[in-house]
N, C-alpha and C positions, 0 to 999 in steps of 0.2 A: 504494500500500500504506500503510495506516495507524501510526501508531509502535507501538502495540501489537503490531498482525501484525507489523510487522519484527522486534520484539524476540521475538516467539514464536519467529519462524524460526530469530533468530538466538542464540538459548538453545538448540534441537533442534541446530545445525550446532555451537557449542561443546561440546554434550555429546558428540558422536560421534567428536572426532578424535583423543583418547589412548588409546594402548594400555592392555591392561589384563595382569597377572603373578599367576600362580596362585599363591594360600595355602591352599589347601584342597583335596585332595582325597578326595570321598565314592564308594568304588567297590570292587569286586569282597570279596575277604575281608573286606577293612579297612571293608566302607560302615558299619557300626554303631559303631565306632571312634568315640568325641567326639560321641557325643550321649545324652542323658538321657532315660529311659522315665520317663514321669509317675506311673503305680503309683496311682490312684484312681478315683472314676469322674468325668464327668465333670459339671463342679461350673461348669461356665462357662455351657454352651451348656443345660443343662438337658436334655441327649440321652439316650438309654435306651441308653449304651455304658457299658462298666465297661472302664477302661485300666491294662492288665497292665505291672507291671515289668519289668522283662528278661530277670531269671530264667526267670517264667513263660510271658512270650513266647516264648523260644525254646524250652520244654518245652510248649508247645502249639501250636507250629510257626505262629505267629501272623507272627514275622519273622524269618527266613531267607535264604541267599541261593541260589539254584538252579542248575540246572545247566549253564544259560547263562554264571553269576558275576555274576549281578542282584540286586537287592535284592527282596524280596518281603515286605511290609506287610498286612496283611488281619485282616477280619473273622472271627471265627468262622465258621464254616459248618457245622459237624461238631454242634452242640448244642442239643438240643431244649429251648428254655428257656421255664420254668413260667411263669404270670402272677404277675407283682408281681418279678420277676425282673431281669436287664439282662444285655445281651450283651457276650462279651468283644472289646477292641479296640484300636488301638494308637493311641499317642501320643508322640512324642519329640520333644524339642527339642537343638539344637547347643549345645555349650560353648561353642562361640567366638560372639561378638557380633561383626559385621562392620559399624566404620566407616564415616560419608559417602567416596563416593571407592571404593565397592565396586560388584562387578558379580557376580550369580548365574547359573547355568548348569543346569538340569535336563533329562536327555535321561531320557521315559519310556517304556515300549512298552505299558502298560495304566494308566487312571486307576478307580478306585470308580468303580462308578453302578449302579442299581437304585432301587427305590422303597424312604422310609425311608434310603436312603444319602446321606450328607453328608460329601464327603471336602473337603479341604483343605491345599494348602503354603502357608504363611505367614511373612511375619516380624512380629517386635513389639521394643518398646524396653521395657526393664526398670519402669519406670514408668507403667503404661498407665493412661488413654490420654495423658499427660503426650510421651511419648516415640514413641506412632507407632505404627501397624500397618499393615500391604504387603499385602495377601490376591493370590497370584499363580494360583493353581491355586483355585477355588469355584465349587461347584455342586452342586445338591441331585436327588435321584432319578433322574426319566427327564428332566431338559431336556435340550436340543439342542445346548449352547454354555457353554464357559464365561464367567465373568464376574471382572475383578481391580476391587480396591479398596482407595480410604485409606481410615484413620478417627484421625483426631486432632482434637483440642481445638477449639475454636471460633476462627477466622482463618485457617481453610485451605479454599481453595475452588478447583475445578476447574472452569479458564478456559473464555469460551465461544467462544476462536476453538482449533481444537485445530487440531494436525497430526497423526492418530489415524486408524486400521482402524475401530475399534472404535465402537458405539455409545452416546452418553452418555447416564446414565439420571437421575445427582444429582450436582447441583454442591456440595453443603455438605458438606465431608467429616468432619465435627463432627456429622452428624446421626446418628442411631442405625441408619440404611443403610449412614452415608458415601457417599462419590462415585464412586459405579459407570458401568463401562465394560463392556458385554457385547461379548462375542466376534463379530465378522460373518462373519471365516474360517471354513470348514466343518472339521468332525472335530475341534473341538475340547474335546469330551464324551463321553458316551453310550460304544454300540457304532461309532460312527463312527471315537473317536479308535481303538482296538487295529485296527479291519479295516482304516487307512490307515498300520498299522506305526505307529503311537502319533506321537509328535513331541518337540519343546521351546520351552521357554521361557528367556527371557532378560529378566533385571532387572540394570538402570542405577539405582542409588541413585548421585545425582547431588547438586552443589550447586544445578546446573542446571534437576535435577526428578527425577522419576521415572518411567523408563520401561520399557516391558513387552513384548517380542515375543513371537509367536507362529508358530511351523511347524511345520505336517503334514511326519510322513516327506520324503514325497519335494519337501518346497520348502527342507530345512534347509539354510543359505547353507554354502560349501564350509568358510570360516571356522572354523565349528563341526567342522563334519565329520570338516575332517583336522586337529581340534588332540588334543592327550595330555594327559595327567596334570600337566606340566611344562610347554607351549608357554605361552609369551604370544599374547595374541587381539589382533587389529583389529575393530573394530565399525562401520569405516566404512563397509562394502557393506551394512549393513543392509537399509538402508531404513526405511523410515515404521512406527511402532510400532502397537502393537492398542490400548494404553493411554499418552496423554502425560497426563504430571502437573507444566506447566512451573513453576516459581518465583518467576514474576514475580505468584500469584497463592499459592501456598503456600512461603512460606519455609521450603524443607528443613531449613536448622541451627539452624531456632526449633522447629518443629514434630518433630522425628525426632532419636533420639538413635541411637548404635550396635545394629545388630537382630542378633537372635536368627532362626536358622530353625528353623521346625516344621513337621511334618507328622501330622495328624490323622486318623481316620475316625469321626465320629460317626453315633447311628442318630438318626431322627423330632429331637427338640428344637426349642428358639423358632424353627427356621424350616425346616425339611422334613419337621415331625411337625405344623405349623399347618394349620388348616382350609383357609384360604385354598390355601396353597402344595401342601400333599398331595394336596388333591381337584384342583386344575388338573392333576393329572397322573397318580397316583395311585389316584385314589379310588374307582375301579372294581377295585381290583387285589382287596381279599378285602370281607368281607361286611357287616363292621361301617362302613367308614368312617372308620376311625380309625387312625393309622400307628403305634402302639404295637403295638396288638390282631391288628390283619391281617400282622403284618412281624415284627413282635420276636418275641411267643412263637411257641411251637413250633418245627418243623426247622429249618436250617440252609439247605439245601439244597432245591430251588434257588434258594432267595432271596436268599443272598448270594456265591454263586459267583462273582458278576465283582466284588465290592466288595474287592477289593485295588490296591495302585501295584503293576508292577513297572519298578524303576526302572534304569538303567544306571548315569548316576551325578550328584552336585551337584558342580559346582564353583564353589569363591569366588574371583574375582579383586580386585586392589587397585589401581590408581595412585597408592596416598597410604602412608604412615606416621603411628603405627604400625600393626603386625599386630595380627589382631583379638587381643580381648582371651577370655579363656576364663573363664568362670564357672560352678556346677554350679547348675541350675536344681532347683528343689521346686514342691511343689503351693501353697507360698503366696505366690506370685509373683506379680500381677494381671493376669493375662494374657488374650486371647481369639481367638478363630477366627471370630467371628459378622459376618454382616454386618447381621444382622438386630436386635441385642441392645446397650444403651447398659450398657457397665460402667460400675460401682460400686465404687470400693473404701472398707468402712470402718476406723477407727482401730486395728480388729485386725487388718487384712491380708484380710481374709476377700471373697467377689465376692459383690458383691447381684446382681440383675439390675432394669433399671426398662422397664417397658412405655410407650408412647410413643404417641397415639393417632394419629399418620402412619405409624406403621413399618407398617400391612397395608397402607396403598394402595400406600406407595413399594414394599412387596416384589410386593406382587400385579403391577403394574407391571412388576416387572423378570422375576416369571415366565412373564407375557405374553410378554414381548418374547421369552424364550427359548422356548417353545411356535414364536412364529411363527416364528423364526430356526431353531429346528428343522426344521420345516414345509418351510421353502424349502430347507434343504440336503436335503432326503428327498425334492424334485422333481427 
């Protein structure tokens, strides 16, 4: 074994063996408790969503919790909207920023998907891209699979010996993709993931690295299963992640500061409303060929009936001090969802966006991959 590989290994076996103590719980009444509705449209991804405040989310029953004691997130559906128009959608972010030495917890039972659908959980640090972005939960329309991703600064790059599920698609996590990992487990998208009772995810924000699992319903480890609102977790029966992002090639406490979680749904934008990406999958859906035109206007229904989370619950855990810190987010924060999009921020606060003449092959690329990786979970 090489010293490299050893130190891979032995970065993976140091990250897995402290426990971790819950400081957050997101769930049943309380799941809307401690996070912030963005209340504009959306000014990042360039998407045809307009993101309702809270107010008006819960007066347009946009987010809710049901009668399970779930959270439920969604899209419009109910609204015939004009051309030149935008659909109503949600966005919120967490007050609390959760220090290196954190661990995140999402159990869902439905994610967004349809054509023109671009949902997303993520994290970011207050400084983007200075401070880091997580994309744990990404995927646009009908692909197959989901995909997680970093994007930070330039000197952070994912290694090319991994210990990973997942398929690697970009090692420069600095590039205007960043350094994507697609999903190889089945149902971790589409209609695949709700007909296999949905699943979770688990993020290691580590000094170690960052890492990502993923489980269908019926493989979530017992760990999870029987822990509460209060239990401290073990994370040693894991096993082997979908996503490793070890250290020894991106320095976590150079590159990531304390993150913020969000959760998005945008519609088409710089990367599931593109030629490239909508017609790979898409583009036979209505007449014109264009994911504004055939998706945005008009009904509601059926086209975005399944484009909601419903969620059980997040949980944040810690091994470290202090407890996250709480902050109340705005819309002039630099923040982003894309994996497809190189932010900007200038001297006013304000997000440019800059086009990149790699970002269509690297995306094309990666919607490839999720075409085929669909393909084969549908044999």
């Amino acid at each position: 074994m090489t010293r490299f590989a050893l130190f891979a290994v032995c970065a993976l076996q140091l990250s897995i063996v402290a426990g971790y103590q819950v400081v957050r719980d997101y769930s049943g009444q309380n799941f809307f408790t401690g996070w912030d509705f963005y209340g504009n449209y959306d000014n990042l991804t360039l998407g045809n969503a307009v993101y309702l405040n809270q107010s008006e989310a819960t007066k347009q029953n946009l987010a809710y919790i049901n009668s399970e004691g779930r959270a439920i997130i969604k899209v419009d559906n109910t609204t015939d909207v004009a051309m030149g128009q935008n659909r109503s959608s949600i966005r919120m972010t967490s007050q609390d920023a959760y220090p290196i030495g954190s661990l995140w917890i999402i159990d869902l039972y439905h994610i967004p998907y349809g054509c023109s659908v671009w949902p997303a959980f993520w994290t970011f640090g207050p400084n983007w891209p200075n401070d880091g972005e997580i994309d744990i939960i990404e995927a646009i329309n009908i692909m197959g699979n989901n995909q997680m991703v970093l994007h930070t600064t330039p000197g952070c790059t994912h290694s090319s010996t991994y210990n990973q599920l997942g398929a690697n698609i970009g090692s420069d996590c600095s590039t205007p993709s960043g350094c994507v990992v697609a999903e190889t487990q089945p149902n971790s998208y589409n209609s695949g993931f709700a007909a296999a009772g949905g699943g979770v995810w688990a993020t290691q924000f580590d000094v170690t690295g960052v890492f990502i699992w993923f489980w269908s319903r019926p493989n979530v480890p017992e760990s999870i299963t029987q822990a509460n609102s209060t239990s401290s977790i073990d994370i040693t029966s894991w096993g082997t992640p979908s996503a490793s992002y070890f250290a020894n090639t991106c320095n976590i406490t150079e590159f990531f500061s304390p993150q913020n979680l969000v959760f998005d749904i945008t519609l088409c934008g710089d990367w599931a409303g593109t030629g490239y990406a909508y017609n790979a999958t898409c583009g036979s859906s209505g007449p014109t060929g264009l994911c504004y035109n055939d998706c945005v206007v008009g009904p509601g229904s059926p086209r975005y009936d399944e484009a909601y989370f419903d969620i059980s619950y997040v949980r944040a855990y810690t091994t470290e001090q202090p407890a996250p810190t709480t902050t109340t987010t705005s819309t002039s924060i630099p923040t982003s969802t894309t994996s497809t999009t190189n932010r900007q921020t200038s001297s006013s606060g304000a997000i440019s966006t800059r086009n990149d003449s790699s970002r269509g092959l690297i995306l094309l690329a990666t919607v490839a991959v999720g075409i085929i990786l669909g393909a084969r979970f549908a044999l």
